[in-house]
C-alpha positions as CSV (number, residue, x, y, z in Angstrom):
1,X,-51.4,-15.3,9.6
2,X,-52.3,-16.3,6.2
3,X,-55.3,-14.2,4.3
4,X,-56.5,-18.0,2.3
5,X,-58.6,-18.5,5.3
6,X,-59.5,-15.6,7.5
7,X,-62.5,-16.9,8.7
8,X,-60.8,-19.6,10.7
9,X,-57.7,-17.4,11.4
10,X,-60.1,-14.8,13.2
11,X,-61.4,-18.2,14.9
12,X,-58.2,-19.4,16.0
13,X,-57.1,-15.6,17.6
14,X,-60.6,-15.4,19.4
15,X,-59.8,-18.9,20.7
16,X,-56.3,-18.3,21.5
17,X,-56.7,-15.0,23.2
18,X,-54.7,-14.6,26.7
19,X,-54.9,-11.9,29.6
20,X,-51.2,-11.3,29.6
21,X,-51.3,-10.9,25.8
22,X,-53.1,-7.6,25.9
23,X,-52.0,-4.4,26.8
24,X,-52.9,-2.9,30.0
25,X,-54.2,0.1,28.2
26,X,-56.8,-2.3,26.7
27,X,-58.0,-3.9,29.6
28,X,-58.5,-0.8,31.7
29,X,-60.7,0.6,28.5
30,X,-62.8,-2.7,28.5
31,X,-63.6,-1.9,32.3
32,X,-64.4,1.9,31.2
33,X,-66.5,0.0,28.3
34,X,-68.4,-2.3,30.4
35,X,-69.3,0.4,33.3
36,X,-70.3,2.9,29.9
37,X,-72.4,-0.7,28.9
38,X,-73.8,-1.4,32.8
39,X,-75.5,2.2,32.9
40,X,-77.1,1.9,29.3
41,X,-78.4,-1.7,30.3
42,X,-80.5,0.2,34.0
43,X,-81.6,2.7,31.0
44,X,-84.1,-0.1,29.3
45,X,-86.0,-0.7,32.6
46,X,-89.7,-0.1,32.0
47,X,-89.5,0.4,28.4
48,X,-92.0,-1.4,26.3
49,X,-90.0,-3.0,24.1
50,X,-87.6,-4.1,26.4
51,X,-90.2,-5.3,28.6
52,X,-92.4,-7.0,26.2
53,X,-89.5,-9.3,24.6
54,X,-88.5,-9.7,28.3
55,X,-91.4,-11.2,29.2
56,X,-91.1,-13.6,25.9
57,X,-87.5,-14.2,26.7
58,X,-88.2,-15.1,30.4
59,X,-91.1,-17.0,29.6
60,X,-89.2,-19.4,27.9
61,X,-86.4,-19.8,30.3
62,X,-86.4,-21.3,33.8
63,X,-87.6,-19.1,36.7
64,X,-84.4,-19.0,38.7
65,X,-81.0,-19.2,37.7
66,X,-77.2,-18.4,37.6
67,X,-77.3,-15.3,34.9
68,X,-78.5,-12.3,35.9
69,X,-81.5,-9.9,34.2
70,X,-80.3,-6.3,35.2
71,X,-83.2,-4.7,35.2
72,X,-85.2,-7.0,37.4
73,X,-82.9,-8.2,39.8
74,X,-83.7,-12.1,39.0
75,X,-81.5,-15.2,37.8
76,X,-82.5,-17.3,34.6
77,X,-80.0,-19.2,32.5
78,X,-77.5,-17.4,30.5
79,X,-79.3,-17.2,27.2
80,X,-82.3,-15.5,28.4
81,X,-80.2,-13.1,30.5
82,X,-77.8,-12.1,27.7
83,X,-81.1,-11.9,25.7
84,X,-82.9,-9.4,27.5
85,X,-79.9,-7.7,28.7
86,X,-78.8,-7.3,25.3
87,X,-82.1,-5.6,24.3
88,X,-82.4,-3.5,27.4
89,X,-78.5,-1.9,26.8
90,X,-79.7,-1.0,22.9
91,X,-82.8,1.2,24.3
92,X,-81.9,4.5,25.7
93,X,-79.4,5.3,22.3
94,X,-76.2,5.8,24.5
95,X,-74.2,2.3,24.4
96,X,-70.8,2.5,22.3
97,X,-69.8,2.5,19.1
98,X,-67.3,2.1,17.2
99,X,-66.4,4.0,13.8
100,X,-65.0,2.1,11.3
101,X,-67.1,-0.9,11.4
102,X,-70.4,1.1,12.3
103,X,-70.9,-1.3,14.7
104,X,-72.5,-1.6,18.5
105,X,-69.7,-3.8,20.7
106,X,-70.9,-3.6,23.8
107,X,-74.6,-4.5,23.9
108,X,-74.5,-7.9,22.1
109,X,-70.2,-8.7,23.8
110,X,-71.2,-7.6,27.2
111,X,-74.7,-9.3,27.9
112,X,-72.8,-11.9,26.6
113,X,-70.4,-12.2,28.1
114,X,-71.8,-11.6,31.8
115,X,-74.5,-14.3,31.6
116,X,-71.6,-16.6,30.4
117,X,-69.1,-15.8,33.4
118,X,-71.8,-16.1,35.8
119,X,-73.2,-19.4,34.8
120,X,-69.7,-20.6,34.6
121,X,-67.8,-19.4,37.6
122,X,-65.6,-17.5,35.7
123,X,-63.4,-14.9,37.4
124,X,-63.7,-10.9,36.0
125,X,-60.7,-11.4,34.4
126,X,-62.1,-14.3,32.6
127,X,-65.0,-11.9,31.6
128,X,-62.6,-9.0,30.3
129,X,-60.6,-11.5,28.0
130,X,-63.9,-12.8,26.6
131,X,-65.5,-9.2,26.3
132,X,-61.8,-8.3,24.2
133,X,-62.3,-11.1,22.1
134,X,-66.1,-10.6,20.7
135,X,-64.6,-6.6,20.1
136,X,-62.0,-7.6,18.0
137,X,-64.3,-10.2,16.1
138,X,-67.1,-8.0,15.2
139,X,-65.2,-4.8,15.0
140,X,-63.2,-6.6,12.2
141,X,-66.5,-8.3,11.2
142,X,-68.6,-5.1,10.4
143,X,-65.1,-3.6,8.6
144,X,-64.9,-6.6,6.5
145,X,-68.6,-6.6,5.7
146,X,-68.2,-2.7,4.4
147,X,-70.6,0.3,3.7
148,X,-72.7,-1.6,1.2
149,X,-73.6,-3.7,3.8
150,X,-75.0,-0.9,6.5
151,X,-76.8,0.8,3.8
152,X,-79.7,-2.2,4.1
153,X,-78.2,-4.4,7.2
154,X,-78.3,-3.2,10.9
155,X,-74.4,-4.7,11.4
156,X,-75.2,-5.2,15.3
157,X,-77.7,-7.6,14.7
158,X,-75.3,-9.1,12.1
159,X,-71.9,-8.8,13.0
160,X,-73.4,-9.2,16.2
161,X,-74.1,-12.3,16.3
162,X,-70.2,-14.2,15.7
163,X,-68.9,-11.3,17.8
164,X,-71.0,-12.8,20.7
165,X,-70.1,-16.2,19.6
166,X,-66.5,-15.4,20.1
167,X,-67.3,-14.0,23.7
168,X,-69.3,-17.2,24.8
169,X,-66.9,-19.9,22.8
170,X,-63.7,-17.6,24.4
171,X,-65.4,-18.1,28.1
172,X,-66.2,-22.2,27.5
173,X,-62.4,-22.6,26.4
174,X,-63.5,-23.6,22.3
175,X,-60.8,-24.8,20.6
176,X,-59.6,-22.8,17.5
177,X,-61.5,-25.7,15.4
178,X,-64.6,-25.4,17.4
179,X,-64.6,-21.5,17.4
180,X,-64.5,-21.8,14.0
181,X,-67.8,-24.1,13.9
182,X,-69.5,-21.3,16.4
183,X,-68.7,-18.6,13.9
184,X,-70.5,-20.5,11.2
185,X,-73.6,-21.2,13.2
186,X,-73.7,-17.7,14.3
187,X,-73.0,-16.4,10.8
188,X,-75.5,-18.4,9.4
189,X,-78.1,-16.6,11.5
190,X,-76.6,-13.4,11.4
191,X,-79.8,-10.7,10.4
192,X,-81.2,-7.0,11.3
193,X,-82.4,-4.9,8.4
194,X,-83.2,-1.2,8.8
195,X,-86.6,-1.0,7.5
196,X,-88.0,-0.8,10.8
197,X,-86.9,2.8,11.5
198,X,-89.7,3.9,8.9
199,X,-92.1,2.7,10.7
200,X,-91.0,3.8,13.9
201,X,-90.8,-0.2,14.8
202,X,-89.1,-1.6,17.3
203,X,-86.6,-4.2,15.6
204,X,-83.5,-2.5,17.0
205,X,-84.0,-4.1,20.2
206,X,-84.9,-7.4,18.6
207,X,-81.7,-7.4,16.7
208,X,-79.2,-7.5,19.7
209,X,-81.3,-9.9,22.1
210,X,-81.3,-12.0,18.8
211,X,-77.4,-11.6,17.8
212,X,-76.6,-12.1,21.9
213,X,-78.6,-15.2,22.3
214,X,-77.6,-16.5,18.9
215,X,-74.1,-16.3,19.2
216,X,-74.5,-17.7,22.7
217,X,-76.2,-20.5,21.6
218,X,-73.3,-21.1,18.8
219,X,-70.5,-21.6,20.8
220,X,-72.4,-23.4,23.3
221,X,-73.8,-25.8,20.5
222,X,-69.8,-25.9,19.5
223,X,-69.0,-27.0,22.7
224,X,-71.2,-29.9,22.0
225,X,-70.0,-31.0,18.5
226,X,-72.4,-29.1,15.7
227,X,-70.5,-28.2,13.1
228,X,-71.2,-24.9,10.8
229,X,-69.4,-23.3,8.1
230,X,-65.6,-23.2,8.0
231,X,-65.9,-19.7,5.4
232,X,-69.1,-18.2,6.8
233,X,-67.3,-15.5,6.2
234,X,-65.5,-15.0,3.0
235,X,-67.3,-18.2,1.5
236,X,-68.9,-18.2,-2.3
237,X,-72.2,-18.4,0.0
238,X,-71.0,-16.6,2.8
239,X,-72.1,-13.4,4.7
240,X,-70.1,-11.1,2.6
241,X,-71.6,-13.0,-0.9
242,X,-74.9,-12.4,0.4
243,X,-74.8,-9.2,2.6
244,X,-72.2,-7.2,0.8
245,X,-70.9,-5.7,-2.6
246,X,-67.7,-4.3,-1.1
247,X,-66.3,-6.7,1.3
248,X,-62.8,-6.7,1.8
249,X,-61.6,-9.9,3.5
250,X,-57.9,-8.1,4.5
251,X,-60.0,-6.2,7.3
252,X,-60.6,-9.6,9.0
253,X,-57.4,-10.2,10.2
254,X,-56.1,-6.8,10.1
255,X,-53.1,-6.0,12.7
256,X,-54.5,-8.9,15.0
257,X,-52.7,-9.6,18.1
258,X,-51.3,-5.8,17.8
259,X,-53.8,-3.1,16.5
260,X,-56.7,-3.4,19.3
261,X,-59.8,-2.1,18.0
262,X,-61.3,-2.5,21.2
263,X,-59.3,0.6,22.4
264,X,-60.7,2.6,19.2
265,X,-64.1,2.5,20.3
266,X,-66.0,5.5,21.1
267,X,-68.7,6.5,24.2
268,X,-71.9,8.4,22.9
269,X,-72.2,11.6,24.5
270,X,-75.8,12.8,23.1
271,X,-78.8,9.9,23.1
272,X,-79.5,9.7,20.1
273,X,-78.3,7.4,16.8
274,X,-74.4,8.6,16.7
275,X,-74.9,10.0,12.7
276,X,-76.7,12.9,14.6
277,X,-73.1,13.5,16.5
278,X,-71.1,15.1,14.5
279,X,-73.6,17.8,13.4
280,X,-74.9,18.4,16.8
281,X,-71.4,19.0,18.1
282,X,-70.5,21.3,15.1
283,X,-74.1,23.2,15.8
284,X,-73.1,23.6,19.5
285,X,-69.8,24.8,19.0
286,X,-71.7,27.9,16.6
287,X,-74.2,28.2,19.3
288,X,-71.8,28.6,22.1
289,X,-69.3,30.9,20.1
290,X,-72.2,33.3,18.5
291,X,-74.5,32.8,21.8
292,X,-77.6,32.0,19.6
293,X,-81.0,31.1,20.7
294,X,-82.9,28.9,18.8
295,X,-85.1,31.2,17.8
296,X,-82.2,33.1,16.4
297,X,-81.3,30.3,13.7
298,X,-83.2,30.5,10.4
299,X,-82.2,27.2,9.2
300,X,-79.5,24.5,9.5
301,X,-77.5,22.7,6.5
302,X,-76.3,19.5,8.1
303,X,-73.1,18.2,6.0
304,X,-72.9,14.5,6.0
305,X,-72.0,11.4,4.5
306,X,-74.2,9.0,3.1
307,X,-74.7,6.3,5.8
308,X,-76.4,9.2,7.6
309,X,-79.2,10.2,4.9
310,X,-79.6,6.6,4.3
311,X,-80.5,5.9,7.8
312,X,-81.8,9.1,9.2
313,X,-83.2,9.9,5.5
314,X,-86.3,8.2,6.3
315,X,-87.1,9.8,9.6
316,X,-89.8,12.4,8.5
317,X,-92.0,13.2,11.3
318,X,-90.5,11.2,14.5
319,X,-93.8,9.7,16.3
320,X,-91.8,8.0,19.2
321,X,-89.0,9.0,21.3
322,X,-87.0,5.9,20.1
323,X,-87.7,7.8,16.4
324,X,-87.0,11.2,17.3
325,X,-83.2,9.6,18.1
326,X,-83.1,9.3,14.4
327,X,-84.1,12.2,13.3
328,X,-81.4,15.1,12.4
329,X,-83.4,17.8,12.9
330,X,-85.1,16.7,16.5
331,X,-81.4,16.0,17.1
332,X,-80.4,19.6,16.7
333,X,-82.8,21.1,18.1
334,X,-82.8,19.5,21.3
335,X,-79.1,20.0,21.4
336,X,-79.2,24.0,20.4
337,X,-82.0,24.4,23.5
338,X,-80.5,22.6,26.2
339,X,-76.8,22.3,25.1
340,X,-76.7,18.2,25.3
341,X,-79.6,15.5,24.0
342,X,-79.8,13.5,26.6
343,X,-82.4,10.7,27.3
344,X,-84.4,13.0,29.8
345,X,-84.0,15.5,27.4
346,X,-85.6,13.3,25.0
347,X,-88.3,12.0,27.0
348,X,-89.1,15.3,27.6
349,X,-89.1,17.4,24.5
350,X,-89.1,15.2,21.6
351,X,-93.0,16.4,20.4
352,X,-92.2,19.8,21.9
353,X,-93.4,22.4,19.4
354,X,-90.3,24.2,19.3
355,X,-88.8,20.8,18.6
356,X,-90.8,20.5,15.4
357,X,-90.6,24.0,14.3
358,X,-86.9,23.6,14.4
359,X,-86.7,20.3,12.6
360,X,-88.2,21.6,9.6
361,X,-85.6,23.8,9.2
362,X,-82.9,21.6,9.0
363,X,-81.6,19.6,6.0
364,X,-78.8,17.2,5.5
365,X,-76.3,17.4,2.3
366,X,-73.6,15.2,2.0
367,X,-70.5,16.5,1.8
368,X,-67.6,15.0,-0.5
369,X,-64.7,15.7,2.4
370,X,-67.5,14.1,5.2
371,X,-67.9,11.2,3.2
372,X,-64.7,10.3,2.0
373,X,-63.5,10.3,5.8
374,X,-66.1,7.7,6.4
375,X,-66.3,5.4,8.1
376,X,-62.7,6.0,9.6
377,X,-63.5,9.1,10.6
378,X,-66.9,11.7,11.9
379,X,-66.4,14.8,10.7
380,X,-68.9,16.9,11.8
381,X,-69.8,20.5,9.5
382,X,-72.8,22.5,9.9
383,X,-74.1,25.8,7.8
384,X,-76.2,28.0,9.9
385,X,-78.2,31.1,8.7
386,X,-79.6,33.3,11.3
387,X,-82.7,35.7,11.3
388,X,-80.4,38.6,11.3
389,X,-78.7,37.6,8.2
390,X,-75.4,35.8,9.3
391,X,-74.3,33.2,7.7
392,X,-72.0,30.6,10.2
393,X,-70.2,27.6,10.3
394,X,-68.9,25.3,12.3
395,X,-66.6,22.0,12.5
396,X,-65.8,19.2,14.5
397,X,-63.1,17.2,13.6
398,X,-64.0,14.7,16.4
399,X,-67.4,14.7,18.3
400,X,-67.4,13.9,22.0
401,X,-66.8,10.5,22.8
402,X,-64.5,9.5,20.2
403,X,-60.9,8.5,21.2
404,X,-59.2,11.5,21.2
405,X,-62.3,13.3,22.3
406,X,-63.4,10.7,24.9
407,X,-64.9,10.8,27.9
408,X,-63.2,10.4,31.5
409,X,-63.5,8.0,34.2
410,X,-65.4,10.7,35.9
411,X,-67.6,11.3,33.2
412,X,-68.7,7.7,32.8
413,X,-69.0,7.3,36.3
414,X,-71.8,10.7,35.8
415,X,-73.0,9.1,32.6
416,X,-73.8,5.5,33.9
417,X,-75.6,7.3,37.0
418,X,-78.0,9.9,34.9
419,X,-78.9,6.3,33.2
420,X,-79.6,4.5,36.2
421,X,-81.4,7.3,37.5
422,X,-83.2,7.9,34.4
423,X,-85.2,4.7,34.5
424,X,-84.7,4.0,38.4
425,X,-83.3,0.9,37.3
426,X,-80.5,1.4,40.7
427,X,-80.5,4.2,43.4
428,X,-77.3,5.9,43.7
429,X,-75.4,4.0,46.6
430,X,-75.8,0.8,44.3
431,X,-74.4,3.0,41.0
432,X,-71.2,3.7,43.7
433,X,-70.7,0.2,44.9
434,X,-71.2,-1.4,41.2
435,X,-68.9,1.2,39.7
436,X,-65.9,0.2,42.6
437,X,-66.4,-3.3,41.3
438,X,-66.0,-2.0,37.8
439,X,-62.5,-0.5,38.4
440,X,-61.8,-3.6,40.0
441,X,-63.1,-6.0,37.8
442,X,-59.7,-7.7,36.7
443,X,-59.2,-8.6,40.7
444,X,-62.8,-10.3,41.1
445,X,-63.0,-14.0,41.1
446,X,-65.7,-15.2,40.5
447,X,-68.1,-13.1,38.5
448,X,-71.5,-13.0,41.0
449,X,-74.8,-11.5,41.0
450,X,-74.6,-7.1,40.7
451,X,-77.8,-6.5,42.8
452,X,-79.7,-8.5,45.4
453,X,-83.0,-9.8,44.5
């Protein structure tokens, strides 16, 4: 492939992409992905934010359709589903992510890429080529658009937004020419900016039902002949130009066709935003080897690198439970108490006084060997000094979740249900028959509705 035009080589892949061209290694982790997305969607039901831009979203849409709104059991057309799907999957803090790019996949590919299939007739194997093609796009996407970038720009909502154009123009059969044009329009409208999180807002939710229905509406508007920019990109007034002071344009088209980025993506274990990983599993391995209480540990010294004090730095006194998922020390202490931060751990003792008492004795530092491992790698280090006078450490190499940390079929399978559960968004016989379909996913043809009205 030649590196004078990534943009529309990146295009032309996405276009080009076949089932029998990738491995069956990939495609089984795709299914493991998409039952990992399916639970974190039933997670949103009831929340306010989800609800309130569902009710926008569905008030603009028809009021019966062939794309289906998880959480309420009711067809629209596919952008309003992949909308409000897309926000409802972003909620509970537990959908994917993958390192390098610092990038969300599955809650702007996979709303995506359902509403799409469904609309269209297309067969599960359809859906999983589609779903491989917006990873590889935005994965490469958020690497190209660097650490400069994430330091002001939420890269779901902005990589986001051509990774979801690649799913929808890979399901209506784009050409490599009018993938190209679907990039651009999605590109163009490519946004998410981090401010929010100071203000315990709730943007982050915004940002992927706007990058889902935006990249939807690119490749369908492709479809249909509207041109956009052929370097959205890499162009003098591209992305990158205006988004970015260390873009590298190599990373768009790096090891495509052979390196599969969509296999590199890791599960989030605790609920919370994954910079709070790596310390939480380096407290918990001290916690577990000295058997401390809580109110054993004087303070904490979490060593980081700098994409997580500039988006957890902010995060003061956490006023919301979608805050508290950004804040280090709520993090910890949650996770030193009850061994995992899960989302009813969350609900339930995020203003906890013990919570707060133990927040304020954490701080971050960054770490020179932690940052210089970013974003390839999470290293995890914590300093711990007890009440009796110890001083501890601990390391994690790679938290849970992460490739060669991941989690099992069994484990998603118990994942997925605690999130269904969690909201009552499906009872457990439903959570069994939806993750059977799952597994066989590359067999189902076509793509139908998950739940009965």
């Amino acid at each position: 492939m030649s590196n004078l035009h990534p943009s529309r080589d990146l295009a032309a892949f996405a276009a080009s992409l076949r089932h029998d061209a990738i491995p069956p290694a990939v495609l089984r982790r795709t299914e493991d992905l998409f039952l990992d997305w399916f639970g974190s969607a039933l997670a949103g039901r009831g929340a306010r934010p989800v609800e309130a831009l569902a009710r926008f979203w569905l008030s603009q849409g028809p009021q019966d359709g062939p794309s289906e709104v998880l959480i309420h059991r009711r067809g629209t057309s596919p952008m309003v589903a992949a909308a409000v799907n897309a926000a409802s999957s972003h909620f509970a803090e537990q959908d994917d992510v993958h390192n390098g790019s610092v990038f969300h996949p599955a809650t702007v590919v996979f709303p995506v890429a359902l509403a799409v299939a469904q609309a269209l007739g297309r067969s599960g194997r359809d859906l999983l080529v589609a779903s491989v093609a917006g990873y590889e796009v935005g994965i490469r996407v958020g690497e190209f658009l660097g650490r400069s970038h994430y330091k002001v720009f939420h890269t779901t909502g902005t990589a986001g937004s051509v990774a979801a154009a690649a799913t929808a123009g890979r399901l209506l059969g784009l050409d490599p020419a009018r993938m190209l044009d679907a990039f651009g329009s999605a590109g163009t409208q490519g946004a998410g900016l981090w401010e929010f999180l100071r203000d315990a807002a709730d943007s982050k939710q915004l940002h992927t039902a706007h990058a889902a229905s935006t990249g939807l509406a690119s490749a369908y508007l492709a479809a249909d002949g509207l041109t956009g920019a052929k370097r959205i990109l890499e162009g003098a007034q591209g992305m990158a130009a205006g988004m970015s002071t260390d873009a590298d344009p190599e990373r768009l088209v790096d090891g495509l066709g052979t390196r599969w980025a969509t296999a590199e993506t890791s599960f989030k274990y605790h609920a919370s935003c994954r910079h709070t990983h790596p310390a939480a599993d380096a407290l918990l391995q001290v916690v577990r080897e000295h058997r401390l209480g809580l109110d054993d540990i004087e303070s904490v010294v979490a060593r980081v690198h700098q994409g997580a004090i500039d988006v957890l730095g902010p995060v003061v006194n956490p006023s919301t439970v979608h805050q508290a998922k950004f804040s280090m020390g709520t993090v910890l202490a949650i996770a030193a108490m009850r061994g995992h931060a899960g989302v009813g751990e969350f609900d339930a003792d995020f203003q906890a006084a013990w919570a707060a008492a133990f927040r304020d004795r954490v701080r971050m530092e960054l770490d020179e060997e932690v940052d210089r491992a970013y974003p390839a790698r999470w290293i995890g280090k914590v300093d711990v000094a007890t009440r009796d006078g110890r001083r501890l450490s601990g390391r994690i190499d790679e938290p849970k979740g992460d490739p060669g940390n991941t989690l099992s079929r069994p484990e998603l399978e118990d994942k997925a249900l605690k999130l269904a559960r969690f909201s009552g968004g499906a009872s457990d016989v439903e959570m069994a028959q939806a993750t059977a379909r799952v597994w066989a996913l590359d067999s189902e043809a076509p793509v139908g509705r998950w739940f009965a009205a």
